[in-house]
C-alpha positions in Angstrom: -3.8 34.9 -14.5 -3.9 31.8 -16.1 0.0 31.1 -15.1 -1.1 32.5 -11.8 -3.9 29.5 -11.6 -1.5 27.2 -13.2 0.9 27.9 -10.2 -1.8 27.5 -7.6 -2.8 24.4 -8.9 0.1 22.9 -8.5 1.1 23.8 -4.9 -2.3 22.3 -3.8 -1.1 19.1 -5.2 2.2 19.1 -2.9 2.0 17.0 0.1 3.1 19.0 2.4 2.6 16.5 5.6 4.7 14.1 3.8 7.1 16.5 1.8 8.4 17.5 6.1 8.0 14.2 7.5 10.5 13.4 4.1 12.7 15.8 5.4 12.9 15.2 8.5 14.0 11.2 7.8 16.5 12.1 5.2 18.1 14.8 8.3 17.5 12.0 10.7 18.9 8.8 9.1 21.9 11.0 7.9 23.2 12.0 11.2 22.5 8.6 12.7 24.6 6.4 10.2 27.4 9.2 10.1 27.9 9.3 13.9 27.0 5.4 14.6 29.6 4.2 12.2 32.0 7.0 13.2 31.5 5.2 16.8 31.1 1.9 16.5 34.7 1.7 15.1 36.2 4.3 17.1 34.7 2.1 19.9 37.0 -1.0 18.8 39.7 1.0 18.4 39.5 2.1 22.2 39.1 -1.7 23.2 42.1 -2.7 21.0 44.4 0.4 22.4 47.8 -0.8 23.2 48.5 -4.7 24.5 44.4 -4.9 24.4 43.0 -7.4 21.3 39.0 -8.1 21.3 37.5 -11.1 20.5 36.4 -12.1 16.7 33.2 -11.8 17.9 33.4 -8.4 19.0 34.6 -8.1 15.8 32.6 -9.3 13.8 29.6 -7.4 15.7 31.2 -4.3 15.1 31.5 -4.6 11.4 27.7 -6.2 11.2 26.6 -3.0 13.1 28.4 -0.2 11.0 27.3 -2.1 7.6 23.6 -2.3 8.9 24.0 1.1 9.5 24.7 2.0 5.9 22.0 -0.9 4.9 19.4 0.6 6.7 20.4 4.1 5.8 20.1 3.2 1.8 16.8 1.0 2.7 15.4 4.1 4.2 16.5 6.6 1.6 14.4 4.4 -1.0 11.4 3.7 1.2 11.0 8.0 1.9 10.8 8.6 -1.8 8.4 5.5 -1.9 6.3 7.2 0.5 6.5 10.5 -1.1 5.7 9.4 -4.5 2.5 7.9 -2.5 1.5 11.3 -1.1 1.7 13.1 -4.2 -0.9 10.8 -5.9 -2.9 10.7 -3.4 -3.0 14.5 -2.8 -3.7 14.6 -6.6 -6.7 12.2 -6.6 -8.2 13.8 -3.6 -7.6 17.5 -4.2 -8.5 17.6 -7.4 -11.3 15.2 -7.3 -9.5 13.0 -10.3 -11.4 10.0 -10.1 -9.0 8.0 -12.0 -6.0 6.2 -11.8 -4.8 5.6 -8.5 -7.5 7.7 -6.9 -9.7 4.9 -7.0 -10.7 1.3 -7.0 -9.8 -0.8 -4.4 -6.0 -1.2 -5.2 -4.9 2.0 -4.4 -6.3 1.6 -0.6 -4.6 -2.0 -0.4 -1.2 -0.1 -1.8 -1.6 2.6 1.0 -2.9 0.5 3.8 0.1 -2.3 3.2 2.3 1.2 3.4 0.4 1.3 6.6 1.2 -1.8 8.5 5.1 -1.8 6.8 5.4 2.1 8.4 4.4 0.9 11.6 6.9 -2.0 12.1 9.4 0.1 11.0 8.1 2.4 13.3 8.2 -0.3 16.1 11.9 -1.1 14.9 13.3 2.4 14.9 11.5 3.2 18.5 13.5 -0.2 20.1 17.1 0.9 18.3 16.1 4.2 20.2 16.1 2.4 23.5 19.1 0.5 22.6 21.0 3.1 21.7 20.7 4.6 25.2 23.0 2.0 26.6 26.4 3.0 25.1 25.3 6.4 25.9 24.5 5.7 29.5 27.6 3.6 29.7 30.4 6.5 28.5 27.9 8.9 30.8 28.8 6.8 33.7 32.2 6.3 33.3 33.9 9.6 31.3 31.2 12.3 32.3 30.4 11.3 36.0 33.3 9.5 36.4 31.6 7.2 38.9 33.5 4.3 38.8 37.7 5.0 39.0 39.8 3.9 42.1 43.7 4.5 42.6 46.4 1.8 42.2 49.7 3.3 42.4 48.5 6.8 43.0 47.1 6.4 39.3 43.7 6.6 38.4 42.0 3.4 37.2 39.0 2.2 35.5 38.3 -1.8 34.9 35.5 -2.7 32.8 34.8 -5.7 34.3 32.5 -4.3 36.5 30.2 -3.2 33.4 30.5 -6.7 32.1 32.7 -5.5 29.3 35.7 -8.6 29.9 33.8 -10.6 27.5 34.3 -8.5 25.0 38.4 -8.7 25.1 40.5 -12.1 24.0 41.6 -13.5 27.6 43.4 -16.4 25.4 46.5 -14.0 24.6 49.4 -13.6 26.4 50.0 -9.9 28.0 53.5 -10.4 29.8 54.0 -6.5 29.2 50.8 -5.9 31.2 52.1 -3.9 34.0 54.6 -1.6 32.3 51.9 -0.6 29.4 50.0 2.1 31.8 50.0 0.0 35.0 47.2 -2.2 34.3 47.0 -5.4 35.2 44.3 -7.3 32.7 43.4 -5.8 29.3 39.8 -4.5 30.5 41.4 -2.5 32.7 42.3 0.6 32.0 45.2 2.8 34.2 47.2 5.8 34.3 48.0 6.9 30.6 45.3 4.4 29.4 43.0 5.4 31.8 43.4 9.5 30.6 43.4 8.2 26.5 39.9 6.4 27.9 38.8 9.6 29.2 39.9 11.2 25.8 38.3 8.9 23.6 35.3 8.4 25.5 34.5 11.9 26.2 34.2 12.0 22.0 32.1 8.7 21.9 29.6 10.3 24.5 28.8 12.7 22.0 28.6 10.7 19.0 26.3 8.0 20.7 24.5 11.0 21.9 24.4 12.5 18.5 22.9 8.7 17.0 20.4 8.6 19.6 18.9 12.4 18.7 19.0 11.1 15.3 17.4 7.8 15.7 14.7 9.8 17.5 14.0 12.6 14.7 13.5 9.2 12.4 10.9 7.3 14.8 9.0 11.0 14.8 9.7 11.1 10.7 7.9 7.9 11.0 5.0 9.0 13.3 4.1 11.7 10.9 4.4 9.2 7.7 1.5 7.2 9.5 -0.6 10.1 10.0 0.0 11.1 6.3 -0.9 7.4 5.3 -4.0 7.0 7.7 -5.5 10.5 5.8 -4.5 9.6 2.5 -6.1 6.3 3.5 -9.4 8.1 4.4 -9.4 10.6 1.3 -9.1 7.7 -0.8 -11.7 5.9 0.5 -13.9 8.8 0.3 -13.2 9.4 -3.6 -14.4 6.4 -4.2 -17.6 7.0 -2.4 -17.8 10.1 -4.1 -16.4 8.5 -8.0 -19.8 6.1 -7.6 -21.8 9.0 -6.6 -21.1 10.7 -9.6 -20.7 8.1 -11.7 -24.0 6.5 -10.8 -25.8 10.3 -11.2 -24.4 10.2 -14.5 -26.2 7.7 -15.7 -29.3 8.8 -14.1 -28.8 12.1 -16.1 -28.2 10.3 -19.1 -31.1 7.9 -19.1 -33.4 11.0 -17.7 -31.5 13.0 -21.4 -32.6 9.9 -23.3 -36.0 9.5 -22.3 -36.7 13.0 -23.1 -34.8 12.8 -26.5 -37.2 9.7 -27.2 -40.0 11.6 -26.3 -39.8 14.5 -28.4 -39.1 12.6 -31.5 -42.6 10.7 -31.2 -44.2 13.7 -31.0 -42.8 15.2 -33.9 -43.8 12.0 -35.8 
């Protein structure tokens, strides 16, 4: 029995809200920077196929957004156990009504209300890289899933980029005399014939890793959602053990003055 109680015990003192909205951020940031670095390079390949050379700005932009990706990713794997390690001493102080430590005083509700406002800008961030995140899959939607925007030159199909604002993206400085025997195209964001079916290809696989990114930028934002309801309760139960700690401490001392005056009593009237 007693191993039984000892068992019990410490299952009540799991947080269980924060142990799944844990999991669910460690499943969600893990598929999103596997996927979004997988595609943002895959993604410059396709723009440097063949004669095509981007800009160093596209570049540059591609290796700032695959390294974020493995900065936030190591940012967010420290900030979950953070989190964590917050539930389980607040379940602890609450639960089992120990009045001590970080169950109490004021410090421990500044530590979880900072946790608080920091979860909800995160929050805020992760919910706008959601929406961003959208637009490469809308664009490879539009143009290898519909296939809403080819036209024929040569009795080839064609796809030119242009038209999606994506020109800026490739270096228009460098010379491409071997335009129209690489594929049939006659400008680099342009893409025809052979080029046009390795854009189909390629794109087809970038639809789906976008896609996959976006389902896993989503399962962090709703990681996130539950984190703030764990914070907000763990927020409340700590503000109610300290109610309750000078309660009891305060009745305490009642009880102990009340024991004293009675002590006193009795040994003047045994003198």
């Amino acid at each position: 029995m007693g191993c039984c109680d000892a068992c019990i015990r410490c299952l009540g003192r799991i947080p269980y809200a924060s142990l799944i909205a844990t999991i669910l951020l460690a499943a969600g940031i893990a598929v999103f920077c596997g996927s979004f670095y997988t595609a943002v390079l895959q993604t410059r390949t396709l723009f440097n196929f063949d004669f095509r050379q981007v800009t160093d700005n596209f570049t540059n932009l591609t290796d700032a957004l695959r390294w974020s990706a493995v900065g936030i990713t190591a940012f967010m794997g420290v900030y979950a156990f953070i989190l964590l390690l917050i539930g389980f001493l607040a379940t602890g102080a609450s639960k089992e009504k120990k009045y001590c430590g970080f169950g109490t005083g004021l410090g421990s509700r500044i530590t979880v209300a900072f946790f608080l406002v920091l979860t909800y800008i995160i929050f805020i961030g992760w919910l706008l890289m959601s929406c961003m995140g959208v637009i490469p899959s809308l664009f490879f939607y539009l143009t290898v899933i519909v296939k809403a925007t080819p036209y024929q030159v040569s009795n080839q199909d064609c796809i030119n980029l242009k038209q999606f604002g994506l020109d800026v993206v490739f270096n228009q400085t460098s010379t491409t005399t071997a335009n129209t025997q690489l594929g049939g195209s006659n400008t680099m964001w342009e893409y025809c014939g052979n080029d046009y079916q390795k854009f189909q290809s390629d794109g087809f696989q970038l639809f789906n890793l976008y896609i996959v990114a976006l389902v896993g930028a989503l399962v962090v934002t709703i990681s996130l959602v539950h984190y703030l309801m764990c914070l907000s309760a763990n927020y409340a139960h700590l503000k109610d053990s300290g109610k309750i700690y000078k309660y009891e401490e305060t009745k305490y001392r009642e009880e102990q003055e009340l024991h004293n005056i009675v002590t006193n009593s009795k040994e003047k009237l045994n003198y």
